[in-house]
N, C-alpha and C positions, 0 to 999 in steps of 0.2 A: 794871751793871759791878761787876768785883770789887773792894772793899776788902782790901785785903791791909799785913801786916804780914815782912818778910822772913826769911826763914832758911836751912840748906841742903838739899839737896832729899833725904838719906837718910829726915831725920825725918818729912815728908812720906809718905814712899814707904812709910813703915813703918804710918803712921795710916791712910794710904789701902786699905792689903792689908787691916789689922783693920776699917775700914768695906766690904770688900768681901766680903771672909771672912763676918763677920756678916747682909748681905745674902743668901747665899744662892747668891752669883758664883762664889766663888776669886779668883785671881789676874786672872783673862784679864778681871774688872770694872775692874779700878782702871790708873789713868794709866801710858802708857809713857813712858818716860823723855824718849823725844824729844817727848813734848805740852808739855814746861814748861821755861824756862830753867835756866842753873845755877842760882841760886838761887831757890828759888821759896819761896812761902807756908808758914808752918805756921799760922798763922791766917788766915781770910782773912770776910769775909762776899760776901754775891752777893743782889741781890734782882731781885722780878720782881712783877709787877701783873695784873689782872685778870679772868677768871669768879670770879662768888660760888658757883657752882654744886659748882665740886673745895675751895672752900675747906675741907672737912670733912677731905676727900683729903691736899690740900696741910699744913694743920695737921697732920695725922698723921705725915706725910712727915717734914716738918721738925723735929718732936720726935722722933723715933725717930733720926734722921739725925745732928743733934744730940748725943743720947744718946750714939750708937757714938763721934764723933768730937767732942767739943766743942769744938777749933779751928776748926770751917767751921760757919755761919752762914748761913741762907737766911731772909732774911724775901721775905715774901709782900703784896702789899694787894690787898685783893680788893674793886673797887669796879666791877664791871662787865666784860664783856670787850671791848665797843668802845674804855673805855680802857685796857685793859691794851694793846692796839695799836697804840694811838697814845701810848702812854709807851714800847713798845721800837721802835717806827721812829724818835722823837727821841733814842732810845741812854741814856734814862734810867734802865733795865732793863737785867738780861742776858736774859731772856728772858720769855713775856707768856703768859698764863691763857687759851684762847677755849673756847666750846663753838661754834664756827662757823671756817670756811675765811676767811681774809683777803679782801678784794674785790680784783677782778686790778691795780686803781691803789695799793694799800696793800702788794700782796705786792711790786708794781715799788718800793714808797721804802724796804719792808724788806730788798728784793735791795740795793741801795745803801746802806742802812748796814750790813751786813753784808759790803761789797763781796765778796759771792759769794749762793748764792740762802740765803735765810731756808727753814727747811722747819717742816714741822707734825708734831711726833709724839702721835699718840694715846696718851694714858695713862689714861683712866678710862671707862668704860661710866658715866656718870651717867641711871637713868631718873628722867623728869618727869611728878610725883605730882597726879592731878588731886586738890586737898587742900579739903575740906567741910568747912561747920559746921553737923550738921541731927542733932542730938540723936534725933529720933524714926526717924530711917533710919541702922541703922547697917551695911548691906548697898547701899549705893547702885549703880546700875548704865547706864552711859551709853554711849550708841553714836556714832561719828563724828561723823553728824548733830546729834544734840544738843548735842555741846559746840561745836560750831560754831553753830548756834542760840544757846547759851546765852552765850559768850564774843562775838558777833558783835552781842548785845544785842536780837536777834532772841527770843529766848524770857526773859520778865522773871517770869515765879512756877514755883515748887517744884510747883504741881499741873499743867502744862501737860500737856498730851495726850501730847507729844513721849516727856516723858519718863515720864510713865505707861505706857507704849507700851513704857520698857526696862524697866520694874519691874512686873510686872505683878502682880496681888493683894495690892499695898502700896499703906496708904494713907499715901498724900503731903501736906506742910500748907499747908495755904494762904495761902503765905506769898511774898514776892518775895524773889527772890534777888541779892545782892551782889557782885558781880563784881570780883576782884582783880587788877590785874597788874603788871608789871616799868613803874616811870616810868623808868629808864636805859636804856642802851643795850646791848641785853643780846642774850649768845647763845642764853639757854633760850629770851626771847623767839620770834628765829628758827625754833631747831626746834620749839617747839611749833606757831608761824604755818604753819611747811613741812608738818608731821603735818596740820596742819587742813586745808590746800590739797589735800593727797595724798588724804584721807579723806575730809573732807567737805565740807559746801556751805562754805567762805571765800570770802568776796566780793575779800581780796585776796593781793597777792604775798606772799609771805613776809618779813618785817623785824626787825631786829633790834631797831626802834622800835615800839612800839605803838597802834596806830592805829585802835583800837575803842573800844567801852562800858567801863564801869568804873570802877574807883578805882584809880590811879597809886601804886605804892608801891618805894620806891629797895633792892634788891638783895632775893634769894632768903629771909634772915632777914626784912625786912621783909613781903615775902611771908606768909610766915607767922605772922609775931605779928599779921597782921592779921585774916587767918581763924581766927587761933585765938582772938580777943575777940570777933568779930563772928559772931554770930546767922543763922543762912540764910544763910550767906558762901558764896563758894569760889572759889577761884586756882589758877595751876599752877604748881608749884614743885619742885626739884630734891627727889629722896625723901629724902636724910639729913636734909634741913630740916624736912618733913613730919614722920618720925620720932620728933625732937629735941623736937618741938610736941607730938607723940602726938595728931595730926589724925588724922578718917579720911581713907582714898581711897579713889575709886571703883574699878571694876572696870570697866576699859574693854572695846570690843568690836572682837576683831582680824577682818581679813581673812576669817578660815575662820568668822567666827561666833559665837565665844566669846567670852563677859568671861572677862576674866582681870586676878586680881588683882597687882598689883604687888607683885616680891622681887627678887632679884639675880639668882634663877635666871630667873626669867621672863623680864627684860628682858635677860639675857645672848644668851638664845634668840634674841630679837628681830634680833639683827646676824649670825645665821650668812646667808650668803653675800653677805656684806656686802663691797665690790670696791674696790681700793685704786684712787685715779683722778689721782693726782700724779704727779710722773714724780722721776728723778734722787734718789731717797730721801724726798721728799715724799710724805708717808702721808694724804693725804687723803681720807676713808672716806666713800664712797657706800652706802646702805643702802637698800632697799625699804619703804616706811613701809603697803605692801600686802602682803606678803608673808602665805603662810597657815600659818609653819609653827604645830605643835600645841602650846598653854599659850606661846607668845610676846604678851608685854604689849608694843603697838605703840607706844608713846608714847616712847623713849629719845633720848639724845645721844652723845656721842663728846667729850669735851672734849679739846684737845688742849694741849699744850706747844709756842710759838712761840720758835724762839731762831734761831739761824746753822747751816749746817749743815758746812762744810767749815773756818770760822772760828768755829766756838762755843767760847764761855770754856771753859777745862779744867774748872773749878770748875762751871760748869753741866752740863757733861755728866759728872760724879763722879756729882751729887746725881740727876740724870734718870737713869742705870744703877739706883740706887739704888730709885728710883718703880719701875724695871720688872722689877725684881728678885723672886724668886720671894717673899721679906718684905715687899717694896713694897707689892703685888699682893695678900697676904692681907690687908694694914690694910681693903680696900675695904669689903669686904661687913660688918666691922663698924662705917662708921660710915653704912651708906647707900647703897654702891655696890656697881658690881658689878667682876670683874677683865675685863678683855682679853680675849677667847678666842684659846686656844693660838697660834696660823695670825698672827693679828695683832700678839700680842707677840714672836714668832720676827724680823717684820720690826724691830720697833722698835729690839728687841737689837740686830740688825743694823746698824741705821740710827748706832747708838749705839757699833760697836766692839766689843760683849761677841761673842767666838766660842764660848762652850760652854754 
């Protein structure tokens, strides 16, 4: 919820047009008169909880946000997106972090504290970097199958046949491999589980809990400082974190047959004809994790922004115009991410009030 300090609402209106201005909007970005009482905030803060996966995204956000306007204030904590869900249906939040769709009993308790429906706006194309530590390969190359083998604890050494079989006239070390994953309750979790289900042998459903071989490690950073000390390591983990590490990643194998290496262009690919499946402004993004199109890296997310949608704090929907702002939207690809494509940011705008 928002922290605010009082004042009248010209001066506001005046901060809000130069944060909008600067986004990239105009005018038709920032608050109408009739969104805020007579007096409303010149300062105000707003916070919000959960994926570690946009936290690169979100950091960027809010410093830039900041910058234009240093009256409004958005902290963030990024400790997972199971709980950033269950920190904004108890109202502790203006709005919550997922790389996953709420489950149908979680979107019913955030319909009721929103007393109107809570909706999901997609704001970030995050792909998830399958992240090595194998010194002598540094072209690794893995197909469905094997990461499903290799993460399901099914394939335990660097020489297996499996993956001999992706990398062919490399030689491999003979070495056993260490398996990293999310201990929280996490949404990369999920989509990577769902990618694994989609593609390949996973023996089970998809979870935002993890349920196999490995080593337990608490959010996306943890992830990776862990494969980045550890020797014949490897985990999956959001790419600006991969990055940040200067980990390799693999070159996974899509639908049509290609490894392809992980970038923003790649994984942007990966969501074209991707089908909006929510109703009443709820943007909930179905994707094909088969799909053939050409240099599409199969492996991506969607993380979205949870808040109210007919009751959303003004203050939170200033700083979300903000995120899908034509400025918003360039921060992605330099810390990791990719932006929206076109078709899907038109609805968010929408979703959000911006008409031009």
């Amino acid at each position: 919820m928002a922290k605010l300090t009082w004042a009248v609402w010209p001066a506001l209106l005046a901060a809000l047009a130069l944060a909008a201005s600067a986004a990239g909007l105009g005018g038709a970005a920032i608050l109408a008169r009739e969104d805020l009482p007579q007096n409303v905030p010149v300062t105000a803060s707003i916070s919000g909880s959960g994926s570690t996966a946009q936290k690169g995204a979100m950091d960027a956000w809010r410093a830039e946000f900041h910058r234009i306007h240093p009256d409004l204030q958005v902290n963030y904590q990024a400790h997972g997106s199971g709980n950033g869900i269950r920190d904004f249906i108890a109202g502790t939040t203006a709005f919550a972090g997922s790389d996953v769709a709420m489950h149908p009993h979680e979107q019913a308790q955030a319909d009721r504290r929103c007393r109107s429906q809570a909706v999901h706006l997609p704001m970030v194309v995050g792909p998830i970097a399958v992240a090595y530590n194998l010194p002598s390969m540094p072209d690794l190359k893995l197909s469905p199958t094997t990461l499903a083998g290799i993460f399901s604890g099914r394939i335990t050494r660097w020489d297996a046949q499996e993956i001999a079989a992706d990398n062919r006239g490399k030689r491999l070390p003979p070495a056993g491999i260490r398996v990293f994953h999310r201990s929280d309750d996490s949404g990369t979790t999920h989509n990577f589980t769902t990618y694994l289900k989609a593609a390949g042998r996973w023996p089970d459903e998809p979870s935002r809990k993890w349920r196999r071989a490995g080593h337990g490690v608490a959010g996306s950073s943890g992830v990776a400082e862990a494969v980045q000390h550890t020797d014949g390591s490897i985990g999956y983990v959001e790419y600006g974190f991969a990055s940040n590490a200067r980990l390799r990643t693999a070159k996974v194998r899509n639908a049509s047959g290609q490894f392809v290496a992980l970038s923003p262009q790649s994984a942007t690919k990966a969501l074209e004809g991707a089908m909006i499946v929510g109703d009443d402004g709820d943007l909930v993004v179905e994707f094909d994790y088969m799909a053939t199109g050409k240099g599409a890296y199969p492996i991506v997310l969607v993380t979205y922004e949870i808040t109210c949608g007919h009751n959303a704090d003004p203050l939170v929907r200033t700083f979300l115009r903000y995120a899908a702002s034509n400025a918003g939207q360039s921060y992605l690809a330099l810390h990791g991410y990719a932006p929206l494509p076109q078709d899907l940011l038109a609805k968010v705008r929408h979703q959000l009030g911006v008409t031009n």
